[in-house]
N, C-alpha and C positions, 0 to 999 in steps of 0.2 A: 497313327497320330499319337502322340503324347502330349499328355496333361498335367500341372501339377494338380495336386488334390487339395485340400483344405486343409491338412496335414503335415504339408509342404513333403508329400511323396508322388513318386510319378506314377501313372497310370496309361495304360497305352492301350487302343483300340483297333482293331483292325477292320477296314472298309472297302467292300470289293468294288473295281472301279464300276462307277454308271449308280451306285447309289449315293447319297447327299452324306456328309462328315456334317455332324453338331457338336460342335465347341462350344461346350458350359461356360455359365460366367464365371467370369468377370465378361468373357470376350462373347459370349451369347451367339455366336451367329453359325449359320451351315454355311458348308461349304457343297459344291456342285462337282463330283467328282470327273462326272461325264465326258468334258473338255479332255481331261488327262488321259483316257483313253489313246488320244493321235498322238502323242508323246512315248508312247512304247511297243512294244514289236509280239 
């Protein structure tokens, strides 16, 4: 996942599938990675 920063630089995160992504505000929210799991091999 990629972020910009408050710096307007980007910052990137890495999240192994089956744990939760949180997206800083502005956009505040997790995401469920879990789902995506059936989506790859």
């Amino acid at each position: 996942m990629t972020a910009m920063t408050a710096h307007g630089r980007e910052h990137t995160t890495r999240v192994p599938f089956g744990k939760n992504a949180e997206l800083p505000e502005p956009v505040g929210i997790t995401l469920e990675t879990e789902p995506l799991k059936n989506w790859v091999r």
